[in-house]
C-alpha positions as CSV (number, residue, x, y, z in Angstrom):
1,X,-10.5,-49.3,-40.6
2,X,-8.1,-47.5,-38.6
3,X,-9.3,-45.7,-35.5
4,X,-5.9,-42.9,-34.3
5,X,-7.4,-42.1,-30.9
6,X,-5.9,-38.2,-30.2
7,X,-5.3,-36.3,-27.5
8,X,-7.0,-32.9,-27.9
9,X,-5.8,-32.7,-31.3
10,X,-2.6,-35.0,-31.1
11,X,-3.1,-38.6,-31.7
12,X,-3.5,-41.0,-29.1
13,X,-0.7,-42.3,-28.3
14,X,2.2,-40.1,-29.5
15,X,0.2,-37.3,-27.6
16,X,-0.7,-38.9,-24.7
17,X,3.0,-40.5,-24.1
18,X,4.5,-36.8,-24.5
19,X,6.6,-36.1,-21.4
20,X,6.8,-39.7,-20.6
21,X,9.9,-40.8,-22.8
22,X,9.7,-44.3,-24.6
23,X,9.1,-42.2,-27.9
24,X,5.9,-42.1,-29.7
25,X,2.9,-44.5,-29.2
26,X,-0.4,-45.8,-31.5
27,X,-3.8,-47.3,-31.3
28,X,-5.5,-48.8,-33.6
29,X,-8.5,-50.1,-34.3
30,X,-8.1,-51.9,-37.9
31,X,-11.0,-53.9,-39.5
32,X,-10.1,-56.8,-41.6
33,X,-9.0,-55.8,-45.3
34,X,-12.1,-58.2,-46.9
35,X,-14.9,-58.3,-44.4
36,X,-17.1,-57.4,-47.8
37,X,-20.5,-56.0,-47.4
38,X,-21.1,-57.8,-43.9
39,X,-23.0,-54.9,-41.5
40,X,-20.2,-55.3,-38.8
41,X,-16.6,-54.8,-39.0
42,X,-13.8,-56.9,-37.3
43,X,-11.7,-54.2,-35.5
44,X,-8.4,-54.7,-34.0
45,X,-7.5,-52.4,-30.8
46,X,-4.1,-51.7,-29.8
47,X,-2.8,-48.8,-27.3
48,X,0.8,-48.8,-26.5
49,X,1.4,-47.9,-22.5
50,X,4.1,-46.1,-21.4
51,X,6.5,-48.5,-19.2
52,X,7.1,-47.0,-16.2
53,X,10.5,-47.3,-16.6
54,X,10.9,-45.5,-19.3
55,X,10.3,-42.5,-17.1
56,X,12.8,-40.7,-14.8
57,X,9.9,-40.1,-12.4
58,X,6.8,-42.4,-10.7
59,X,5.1,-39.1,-11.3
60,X,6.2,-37.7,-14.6
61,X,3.2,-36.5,-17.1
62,X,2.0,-39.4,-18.5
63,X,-0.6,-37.3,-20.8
64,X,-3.7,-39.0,-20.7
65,X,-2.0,-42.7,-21.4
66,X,-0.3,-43.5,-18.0
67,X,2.1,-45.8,-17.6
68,X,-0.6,-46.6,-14.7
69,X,-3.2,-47.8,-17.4
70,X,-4.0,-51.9,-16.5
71,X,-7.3,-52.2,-18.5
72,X,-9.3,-50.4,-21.6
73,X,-12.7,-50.4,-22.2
74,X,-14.7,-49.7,-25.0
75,X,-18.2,-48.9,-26.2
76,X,-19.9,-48.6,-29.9
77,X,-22.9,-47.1,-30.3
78,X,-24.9,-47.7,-33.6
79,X,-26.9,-44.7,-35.0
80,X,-30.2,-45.5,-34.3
81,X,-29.3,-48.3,-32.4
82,X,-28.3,-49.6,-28.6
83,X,-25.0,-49.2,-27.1
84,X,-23.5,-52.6,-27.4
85,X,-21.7,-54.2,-24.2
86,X,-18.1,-52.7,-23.2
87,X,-15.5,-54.8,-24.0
88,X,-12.8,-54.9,-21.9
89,X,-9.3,-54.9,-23.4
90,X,-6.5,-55.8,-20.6
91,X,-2.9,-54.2,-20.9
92,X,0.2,-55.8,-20.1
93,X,3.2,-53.7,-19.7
94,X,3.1,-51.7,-22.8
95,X,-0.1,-51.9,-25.0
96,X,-3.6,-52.8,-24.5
97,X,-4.7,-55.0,-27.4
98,X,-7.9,-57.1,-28.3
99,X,-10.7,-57.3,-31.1
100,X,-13.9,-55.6,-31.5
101,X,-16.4,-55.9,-33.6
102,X,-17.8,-52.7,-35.1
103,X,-21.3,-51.9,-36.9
104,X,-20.4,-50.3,-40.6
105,X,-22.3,-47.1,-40.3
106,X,-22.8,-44.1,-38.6
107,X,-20.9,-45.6,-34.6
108,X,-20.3,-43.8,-31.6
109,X,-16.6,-45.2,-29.8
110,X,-16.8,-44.4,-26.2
111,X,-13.4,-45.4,-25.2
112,X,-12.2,-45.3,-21.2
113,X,-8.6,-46.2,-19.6
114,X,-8.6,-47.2,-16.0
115,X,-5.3,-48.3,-13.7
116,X,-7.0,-51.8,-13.1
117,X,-7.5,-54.9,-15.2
118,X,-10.7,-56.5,-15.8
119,X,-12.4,-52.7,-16.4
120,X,-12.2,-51.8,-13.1
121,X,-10.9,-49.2,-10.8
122,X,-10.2,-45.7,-11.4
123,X,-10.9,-44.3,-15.0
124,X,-7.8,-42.3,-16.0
125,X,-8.8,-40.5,-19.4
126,X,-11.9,-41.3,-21.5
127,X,-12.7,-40.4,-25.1
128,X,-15.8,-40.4,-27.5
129,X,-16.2,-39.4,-31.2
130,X,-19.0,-40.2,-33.8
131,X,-17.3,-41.7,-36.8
132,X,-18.9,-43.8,-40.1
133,X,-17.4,-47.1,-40.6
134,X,-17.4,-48.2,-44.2
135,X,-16.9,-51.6,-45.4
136,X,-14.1,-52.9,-47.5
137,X,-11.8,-50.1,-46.8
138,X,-9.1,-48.7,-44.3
139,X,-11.3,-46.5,-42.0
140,X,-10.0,-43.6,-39.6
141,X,-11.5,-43.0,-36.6
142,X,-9.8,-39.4,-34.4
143,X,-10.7,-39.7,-30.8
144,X,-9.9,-36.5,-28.2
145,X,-8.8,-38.7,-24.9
146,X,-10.0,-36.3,-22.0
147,X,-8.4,-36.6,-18.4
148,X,-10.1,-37.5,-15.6
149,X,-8.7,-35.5,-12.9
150,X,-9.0,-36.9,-8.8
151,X,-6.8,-34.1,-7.5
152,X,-6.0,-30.5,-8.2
153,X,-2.7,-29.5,-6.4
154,X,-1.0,-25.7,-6.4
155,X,2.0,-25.3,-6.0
156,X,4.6,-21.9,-6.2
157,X,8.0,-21.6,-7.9
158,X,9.2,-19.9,-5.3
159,X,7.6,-20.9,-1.6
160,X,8.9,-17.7,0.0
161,X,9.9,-14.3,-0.7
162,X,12.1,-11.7,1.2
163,X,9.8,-9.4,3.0
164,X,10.1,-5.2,2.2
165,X,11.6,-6.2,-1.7
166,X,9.3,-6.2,-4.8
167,X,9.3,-9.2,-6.4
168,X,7.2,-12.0,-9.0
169,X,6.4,-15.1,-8.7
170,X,4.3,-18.2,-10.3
171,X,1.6,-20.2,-9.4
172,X,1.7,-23.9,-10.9
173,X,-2.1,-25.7,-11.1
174,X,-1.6,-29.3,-11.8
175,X,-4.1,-31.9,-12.0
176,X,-3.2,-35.0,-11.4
177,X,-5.4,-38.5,-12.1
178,X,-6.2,-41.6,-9.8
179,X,-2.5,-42.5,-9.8
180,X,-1.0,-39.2,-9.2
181,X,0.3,-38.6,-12.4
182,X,0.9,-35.0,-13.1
183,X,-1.6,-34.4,-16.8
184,X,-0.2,-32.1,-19.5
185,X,-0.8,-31.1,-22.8
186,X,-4.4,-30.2,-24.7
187,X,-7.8,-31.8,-24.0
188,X,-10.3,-30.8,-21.4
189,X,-10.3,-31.9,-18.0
190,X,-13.4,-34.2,-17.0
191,X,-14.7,-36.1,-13.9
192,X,-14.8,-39.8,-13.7
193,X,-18.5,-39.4,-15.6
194,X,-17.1,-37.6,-17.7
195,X,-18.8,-33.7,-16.9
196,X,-16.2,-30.9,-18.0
197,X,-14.6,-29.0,-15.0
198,X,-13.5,-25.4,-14.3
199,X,-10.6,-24.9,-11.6
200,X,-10.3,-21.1,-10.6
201,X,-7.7,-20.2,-7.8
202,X,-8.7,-17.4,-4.9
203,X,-5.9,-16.0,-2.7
204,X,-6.1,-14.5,0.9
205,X,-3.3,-11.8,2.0
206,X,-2.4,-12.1,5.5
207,X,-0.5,-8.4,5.9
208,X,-1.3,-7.4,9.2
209,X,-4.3,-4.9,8.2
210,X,-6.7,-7.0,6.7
211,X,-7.3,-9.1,3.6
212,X,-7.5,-7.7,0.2
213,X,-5.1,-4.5,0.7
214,X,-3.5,-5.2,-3.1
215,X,0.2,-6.2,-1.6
216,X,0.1,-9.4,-3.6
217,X,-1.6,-9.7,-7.0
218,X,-2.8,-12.8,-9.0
219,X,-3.3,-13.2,-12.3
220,X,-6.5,-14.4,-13.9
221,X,-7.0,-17.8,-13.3
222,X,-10.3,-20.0,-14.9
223,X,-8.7,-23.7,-16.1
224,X,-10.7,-25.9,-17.7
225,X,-7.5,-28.2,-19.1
226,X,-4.0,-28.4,-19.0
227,X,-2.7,-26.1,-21.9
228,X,-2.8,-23.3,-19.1
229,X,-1.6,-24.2,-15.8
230,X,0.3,-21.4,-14.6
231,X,-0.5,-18.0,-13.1
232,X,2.0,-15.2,-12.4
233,X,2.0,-13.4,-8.6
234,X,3.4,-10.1,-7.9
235,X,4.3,-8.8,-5.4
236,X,5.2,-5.1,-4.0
237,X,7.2,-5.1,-1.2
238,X,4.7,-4.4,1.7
239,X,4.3,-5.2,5.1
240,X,3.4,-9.1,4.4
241,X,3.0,-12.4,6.4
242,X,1.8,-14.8,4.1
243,X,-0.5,-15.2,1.1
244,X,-2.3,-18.7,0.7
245,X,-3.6,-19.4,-2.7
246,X,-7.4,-22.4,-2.5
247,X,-8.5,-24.1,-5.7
248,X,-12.3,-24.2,-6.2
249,X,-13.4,-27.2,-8.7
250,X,-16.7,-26.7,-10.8
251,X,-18.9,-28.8,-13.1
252,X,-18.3,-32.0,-11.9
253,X,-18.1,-34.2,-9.1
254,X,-16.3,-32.6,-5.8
255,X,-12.3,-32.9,-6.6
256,X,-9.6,-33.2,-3.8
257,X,-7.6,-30.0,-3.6
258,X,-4.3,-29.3,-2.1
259,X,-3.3,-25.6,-1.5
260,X,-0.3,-23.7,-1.3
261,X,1.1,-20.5,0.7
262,X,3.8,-18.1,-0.2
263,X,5.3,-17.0,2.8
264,X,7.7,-14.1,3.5
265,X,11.1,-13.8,5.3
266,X,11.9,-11.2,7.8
267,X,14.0,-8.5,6.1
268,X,15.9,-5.5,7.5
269,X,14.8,-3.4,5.1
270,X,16.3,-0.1,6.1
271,X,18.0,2.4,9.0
272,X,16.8,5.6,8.8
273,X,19.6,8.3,10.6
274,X,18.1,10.0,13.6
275,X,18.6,14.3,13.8
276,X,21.9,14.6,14.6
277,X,23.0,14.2,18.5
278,X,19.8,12.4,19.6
279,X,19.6,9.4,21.2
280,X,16.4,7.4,20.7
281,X,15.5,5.0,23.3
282,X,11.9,3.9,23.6
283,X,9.7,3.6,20.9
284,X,5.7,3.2,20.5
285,X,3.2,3.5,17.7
286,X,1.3,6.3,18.0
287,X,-2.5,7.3,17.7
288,X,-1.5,9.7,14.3
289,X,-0.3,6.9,11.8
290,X,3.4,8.0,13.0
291,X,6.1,6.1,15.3
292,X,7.4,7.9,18.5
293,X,10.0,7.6,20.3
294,X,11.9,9.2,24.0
295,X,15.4,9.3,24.1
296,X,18.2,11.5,25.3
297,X,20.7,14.2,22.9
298,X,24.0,15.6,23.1
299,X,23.8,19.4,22.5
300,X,22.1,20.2,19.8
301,X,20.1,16.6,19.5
302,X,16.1,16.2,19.7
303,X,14.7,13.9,22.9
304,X,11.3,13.6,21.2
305,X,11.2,12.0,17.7
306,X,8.5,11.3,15.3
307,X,8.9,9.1,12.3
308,X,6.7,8.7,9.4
309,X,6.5,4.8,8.1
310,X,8.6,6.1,5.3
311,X,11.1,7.3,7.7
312,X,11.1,10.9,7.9
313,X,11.9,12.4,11.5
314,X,10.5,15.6,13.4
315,X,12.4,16.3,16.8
316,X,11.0,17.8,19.8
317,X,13.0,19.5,22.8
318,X,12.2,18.3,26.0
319,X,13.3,16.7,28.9
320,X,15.6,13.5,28.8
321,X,13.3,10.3,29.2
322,X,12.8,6.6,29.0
323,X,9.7,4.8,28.4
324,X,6.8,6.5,26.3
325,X,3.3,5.2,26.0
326,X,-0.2,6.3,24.2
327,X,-3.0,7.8,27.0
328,X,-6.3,7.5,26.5
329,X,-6.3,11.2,26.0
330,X,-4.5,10.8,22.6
331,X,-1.0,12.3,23.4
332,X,1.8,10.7,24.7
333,X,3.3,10.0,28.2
334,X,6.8,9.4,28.6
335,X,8.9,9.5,32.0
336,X,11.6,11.8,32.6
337,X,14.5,9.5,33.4
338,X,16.7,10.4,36.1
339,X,14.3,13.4,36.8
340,X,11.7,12.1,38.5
341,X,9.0,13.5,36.4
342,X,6.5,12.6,33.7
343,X,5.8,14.3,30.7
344,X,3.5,15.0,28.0
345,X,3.2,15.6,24.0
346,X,0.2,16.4,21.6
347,X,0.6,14.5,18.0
348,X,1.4,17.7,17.1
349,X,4.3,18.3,19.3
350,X,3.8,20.5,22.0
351,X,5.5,19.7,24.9
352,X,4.3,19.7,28.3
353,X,7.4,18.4,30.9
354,X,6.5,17.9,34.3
355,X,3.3,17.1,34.5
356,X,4.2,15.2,37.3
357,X,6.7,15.1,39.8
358,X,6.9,11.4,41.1
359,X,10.4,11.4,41.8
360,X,12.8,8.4,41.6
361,X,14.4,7.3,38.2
362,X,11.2,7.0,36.2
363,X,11.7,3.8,33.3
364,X,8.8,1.7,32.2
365,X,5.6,3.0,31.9
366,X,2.1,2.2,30.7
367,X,-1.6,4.5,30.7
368,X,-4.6,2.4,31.8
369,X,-7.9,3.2,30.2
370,X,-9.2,4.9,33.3
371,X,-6.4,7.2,32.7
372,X,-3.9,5.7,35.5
373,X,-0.5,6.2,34.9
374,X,1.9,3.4,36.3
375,X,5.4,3.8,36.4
376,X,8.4,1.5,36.9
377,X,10.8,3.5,39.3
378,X,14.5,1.9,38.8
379,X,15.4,3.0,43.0
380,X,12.9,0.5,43.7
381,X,9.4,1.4,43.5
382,X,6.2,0.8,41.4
383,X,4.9,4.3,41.3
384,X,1.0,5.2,40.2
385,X,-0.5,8.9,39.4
386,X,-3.4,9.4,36.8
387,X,-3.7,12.0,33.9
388,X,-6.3,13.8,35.4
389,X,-5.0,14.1,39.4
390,X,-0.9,14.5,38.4
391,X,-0.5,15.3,42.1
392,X,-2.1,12.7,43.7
393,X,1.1,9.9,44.0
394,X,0.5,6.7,45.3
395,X,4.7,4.4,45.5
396,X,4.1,1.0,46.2
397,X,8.2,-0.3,47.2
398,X,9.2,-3.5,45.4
399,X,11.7,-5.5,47.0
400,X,15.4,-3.8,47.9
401,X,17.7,-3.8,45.2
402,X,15.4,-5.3,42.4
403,X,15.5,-2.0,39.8
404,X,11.9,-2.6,38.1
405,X,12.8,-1.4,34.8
406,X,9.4,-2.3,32.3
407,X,5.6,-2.5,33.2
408,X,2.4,-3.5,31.2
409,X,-0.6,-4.2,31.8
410,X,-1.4,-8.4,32.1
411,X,-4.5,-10.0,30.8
412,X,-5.4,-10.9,33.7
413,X,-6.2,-7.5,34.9
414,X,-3.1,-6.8,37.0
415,X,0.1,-4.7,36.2
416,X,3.4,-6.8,35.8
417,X,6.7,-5.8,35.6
418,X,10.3,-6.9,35.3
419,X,13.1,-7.1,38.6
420,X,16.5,-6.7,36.7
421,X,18.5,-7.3,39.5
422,X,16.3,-9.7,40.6
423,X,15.9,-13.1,40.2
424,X,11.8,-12.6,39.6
425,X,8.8,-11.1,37.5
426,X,6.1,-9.2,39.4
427,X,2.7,-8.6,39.5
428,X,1.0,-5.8,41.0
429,X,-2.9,-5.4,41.9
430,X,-4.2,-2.3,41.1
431,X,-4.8,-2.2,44.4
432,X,-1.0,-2.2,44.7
433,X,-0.5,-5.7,46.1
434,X,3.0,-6.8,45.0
435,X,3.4,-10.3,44.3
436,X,7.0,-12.0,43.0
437,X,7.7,-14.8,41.2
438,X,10.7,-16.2,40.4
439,X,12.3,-16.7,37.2
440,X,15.8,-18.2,37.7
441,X,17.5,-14.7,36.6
442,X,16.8,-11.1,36.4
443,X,14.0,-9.8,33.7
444,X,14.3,-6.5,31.4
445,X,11.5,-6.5,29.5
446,X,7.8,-7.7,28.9
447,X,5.0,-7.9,26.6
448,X,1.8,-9.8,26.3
449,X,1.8,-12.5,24.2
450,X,-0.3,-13.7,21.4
451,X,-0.7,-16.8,23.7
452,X,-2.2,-14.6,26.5
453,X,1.2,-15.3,28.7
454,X,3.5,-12.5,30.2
455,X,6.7,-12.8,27.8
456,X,9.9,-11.4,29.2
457,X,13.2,-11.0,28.4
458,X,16.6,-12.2,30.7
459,X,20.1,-9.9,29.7
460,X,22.2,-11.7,32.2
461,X,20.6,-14.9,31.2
462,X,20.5,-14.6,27.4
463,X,16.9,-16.3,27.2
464,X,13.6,-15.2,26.7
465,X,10.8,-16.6,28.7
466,X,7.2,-16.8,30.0
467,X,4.7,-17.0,32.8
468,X,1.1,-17.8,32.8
469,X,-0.9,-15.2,34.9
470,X,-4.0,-18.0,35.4
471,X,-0.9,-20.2,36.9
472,X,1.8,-17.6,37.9
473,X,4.4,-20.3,39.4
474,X,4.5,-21.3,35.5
475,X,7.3,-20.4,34.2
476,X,8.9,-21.5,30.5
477,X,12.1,-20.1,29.5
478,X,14.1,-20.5,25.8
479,X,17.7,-19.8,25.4
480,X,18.6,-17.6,22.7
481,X,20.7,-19.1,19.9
482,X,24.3,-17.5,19.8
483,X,23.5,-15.9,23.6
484,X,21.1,-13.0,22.8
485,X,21.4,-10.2,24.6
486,X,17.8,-9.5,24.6
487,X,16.3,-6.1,26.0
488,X,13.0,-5.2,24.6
489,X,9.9,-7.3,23.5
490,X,7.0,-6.5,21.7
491,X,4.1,-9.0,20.7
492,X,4.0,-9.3,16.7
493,X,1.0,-9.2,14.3
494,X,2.4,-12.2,13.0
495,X,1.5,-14.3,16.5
496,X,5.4,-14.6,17.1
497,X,7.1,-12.1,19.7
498,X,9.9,-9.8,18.7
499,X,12.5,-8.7,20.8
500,X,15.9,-6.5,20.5
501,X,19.5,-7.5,21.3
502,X,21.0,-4.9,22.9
503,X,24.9,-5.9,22.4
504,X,24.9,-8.3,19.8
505,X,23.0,-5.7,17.6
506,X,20.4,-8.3,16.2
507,X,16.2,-8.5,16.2
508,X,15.1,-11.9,17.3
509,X,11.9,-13.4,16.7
510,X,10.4,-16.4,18.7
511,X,7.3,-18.5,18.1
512,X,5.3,-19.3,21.2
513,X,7.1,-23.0,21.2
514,X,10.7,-21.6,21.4
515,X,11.5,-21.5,17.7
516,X,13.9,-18.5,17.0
517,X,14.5,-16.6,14.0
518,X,17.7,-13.9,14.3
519,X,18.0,-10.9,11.8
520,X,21.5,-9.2,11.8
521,X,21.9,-5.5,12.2
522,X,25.0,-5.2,10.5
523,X,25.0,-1.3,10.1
524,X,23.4,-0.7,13.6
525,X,25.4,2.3,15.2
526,X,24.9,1.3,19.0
527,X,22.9,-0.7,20.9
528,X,19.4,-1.8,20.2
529,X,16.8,-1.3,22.7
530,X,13.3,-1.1,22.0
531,X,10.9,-2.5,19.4
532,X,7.2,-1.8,18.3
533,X,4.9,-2.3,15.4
534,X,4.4,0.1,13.6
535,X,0.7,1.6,12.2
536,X,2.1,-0.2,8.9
537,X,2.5,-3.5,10.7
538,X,6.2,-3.6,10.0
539,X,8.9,-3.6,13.0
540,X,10.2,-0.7,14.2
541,X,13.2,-0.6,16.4
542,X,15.5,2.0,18.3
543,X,19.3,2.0,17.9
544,X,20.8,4.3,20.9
545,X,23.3,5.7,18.6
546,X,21.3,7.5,16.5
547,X,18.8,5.5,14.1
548,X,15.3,4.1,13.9
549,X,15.3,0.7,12.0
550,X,12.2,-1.1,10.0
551,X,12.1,-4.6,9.5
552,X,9.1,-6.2,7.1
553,X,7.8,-9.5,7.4
């Protein structure tokens, strides 16, 4: 008899060597042509291996016959009867070949490959089939090898996308047996004791407003062999920072699994053109879905801008200003500049200028939940009013000649703020206790980390930096790549920080260990100065000559 073990419907060999190379393979198991009417059945078994060698790859797709398989063994069953002992066939380089005797009948052949000799180690494909073995005659025996799989491993055509840009993509599921051979073709895939298994593939968006938002897609994915082992991904150009994609294993004994994560470059996805003769300046997200920004204008221009996340702009008269920030009270505050005053706007745009007359060259400013407004005065002064007692001033004078330009609130409780012509960062109680400490250059610009530190940006220096408020005489500073230029900071959603380059009309983006990642601004106008996130997630920045711009990530 002739047993042609198959591979989910291929034969044996030829099927199993597929995508190997070495051309096509056989096993037999042949009884001898005049064993007459004797109740057993001399069988010859022969499996051709795959030589390694005759592969371009260590880790091409063997098929179910790797060129890893040392040792066969194999069991006959008798109907009716007790499973005889498993003979062990070894395999030299490229076949596995021994006698067996089998019972003429009704026989079970439970047949196992593993990547050691002697029947031992790891089993890399097993097959059983029910056949009747008749005497005196060439007998055919088809046997469906199954793969055993020891590790499910994803993996993406493409590992990242350009953020903002609808695009596709594919997911690859590959199982891979004891030896790390990649397994193709037909059959079922099986655990060592041979239980049938089900891999299905979850994925988690990580697109700054929560999981499950629809940005990515996946297609259906339930495996239970290798005939489908693919998966498309779409995606549809949203705010994005990553999607990671988890195999689950079923049925079986627990399976190592090795994930994968598509993740998304930074894009400059658009400029949007300002109302003509306006000059935006700062920018903040505000509490109506909508970015806003303060800003001056040429005759004719808008000072007060709201954008939409799809870039459509409503301008506001009022007073010249710098700095903007979101009360507690909903509207926003912005200073006026070289006025000396602060001002105020409903979502709605009304206007209400001079709320308070503080005097000085008003800059940076931030609201405090008790309704405290603090405000960095460029003549040299850290200057605090609140939104319901505009009149009551309280000027707390930094040191001469400093210009504090920017001020936030720390999380350690404190205000801090920048000393451009300095050589320091401050930090001020809120009982207005100034304390300075020094940076090795003048600061612009701050933000609160993801890292809880007090970020900062250096002009003069080109670098951006940090200080730790538990240990304030901690300072870390990173040059920029290319010099820099760097003016405003702003703490991403992504646990990087983002910051503008004023001159060099670039957005940089720096991890909390100094890595850098520069996006040109080739059709910026002017000079970039300040940056948010936007309600979408997205980055939103001000160019002074007359333009919002959106980056996705």
């Amino acid at each position: 008899m002739t047993i042609t073990s198959r591979l989910a419907g291929a034969s044996l060999i030829a099927g199993m060597l597929a995508g190997c190379g070495g051309g096509s393979t056989s096993g037999t198991l042949t009884p001898s042509p005049h064993s007459g009417t004797s109740a057993t059945s001399s069988v010859t078994l022969n499996i051709v291996v795959p030589s390694p060698a005759s592969v371009s790859s260590a880790h091409r797709t063997p098929q179910y016959v790797s060129a890893a398989t040392k040792s066969a063994t194999v069991t006959i069953t008798p109907a009716g009867g007790a499973a005889g002992a498993p003979v062990v066939v070894n395999c030299t380089l490229n076949a596995c070949t021994g006698t067996i005797t089998a019972p003429v009948g009704s026989d079970t052949f439970d047949v196992q490959l593993l990547d050691q000799p002697g029947g031992t180690g790891n089993v890399l494909s097993r097959g059983s089939t029910v056949n009747t073995i008749v005497a005196n005659q060439s007998n055919s025996v088809n046997l469906t090898f199954d793969p055993v799989v020891k590790t499910i491993k994803l993996a993406l055509v493409t590992s990242s996308l350009p953020a903002g840009t609808a695009a596709t993509d594919t997911l690859n599921i590959t199982a891979q047996d004891a030896q790390g051979m990649i397994i193709i073709g037909p059959g079922s895939y099986v655990d060592a004791a041979g239980n049938p298994l089900t891999i299905t593939v979850a994925k988690t968006d990580d697109n700054h407003l929560g999981a499950g938002s629809g940005t990515t897609t996946l297609g259906p994915v339930s495996i239970t062999g290798p005939s489908n082992t693919s998966a498309p991904i779409t995606y549809n150009g949203g705010a994005m920072n990553a999607t990671a994609y988890t195999a689950t294993v079923t049925g079986g004994a627990a399976i190592a699994t090795v994930p994968a994560t598509l993740t998304f470059t930074p894009t400059l996805v658009a400029m949007y053109p300002a109302p003509a003769n306006s000059e935006p300046a700062a920018i903040v997200a505000g509490p109506d879905g909508n970015l806003w920004t303060i800003g001056s204008a040429k005759p004719g221009g808008k000072t007060l801008l709201k954008i939409s996340t799809s870039g459509t702009f409503t301008g506001f008269s009022s007073m010249s200003g710098d700095g903007i920030a979101v009360g507690p009270d909903g509207k926003l505050w912005f200073g006026g500049f070289g006025n000396g005053n602060v001002s105020n706007a409903t979502t709605a745009g009304v206007v209400t200028d001079n709320v308070a007359a503080v005097g000085g060259f008003t800059e940076g400013m931030t609201l405090l939940a008790d309704g405290s407004i603090w405000i960095a005065d460029t003549t040299g002064r850290i200057v605090k009013t609140s939104i319901s007692a505009p009149a009551t001033i309280f000027a707390y004078p930094t040191s001469a000649g400093t210009y504090p330009n920017s001020i936030k609130l720390g999380p350690d409780g404190n205000l801090w703020f920048t000393e451009y012509f300095g050589t320091s960062i401050a930090r001020i109680t809120t009982g207005g206790t100034i304390t300075e400490f020094d940076t090795g250059g003048g600061t612009t610009n701050l933000a609160v980390g993801p890292d809880n530190n007090v970020w900062f940006t250096q002009r003069v220096m080109n670098r951006v930096g940090y200080i730790l408020p538990g240990a304030p005489n901690t300072v870390t500073t990173f040059p920029i790549p290319g010099g820099g230029d760097p003016r405003g900071i702003v703490s991403g959603p992504d646990g990087n920080l983002w910051f503008t380059e004023q001159a060099n009309k670039k957005i940089g983006r720096v991890s909390t260990t100094g890595t850098f990642t520069i996006i040109d601004v080739p059709n910026a106008v002017s000079e970039l100065l300040s940056i948010a996130v936007g309600p979408d997630g997205n980055l939103w920045f001000t160019d002074y000559g007359g333009a919002i711009g959106k980056i996705v990530w």
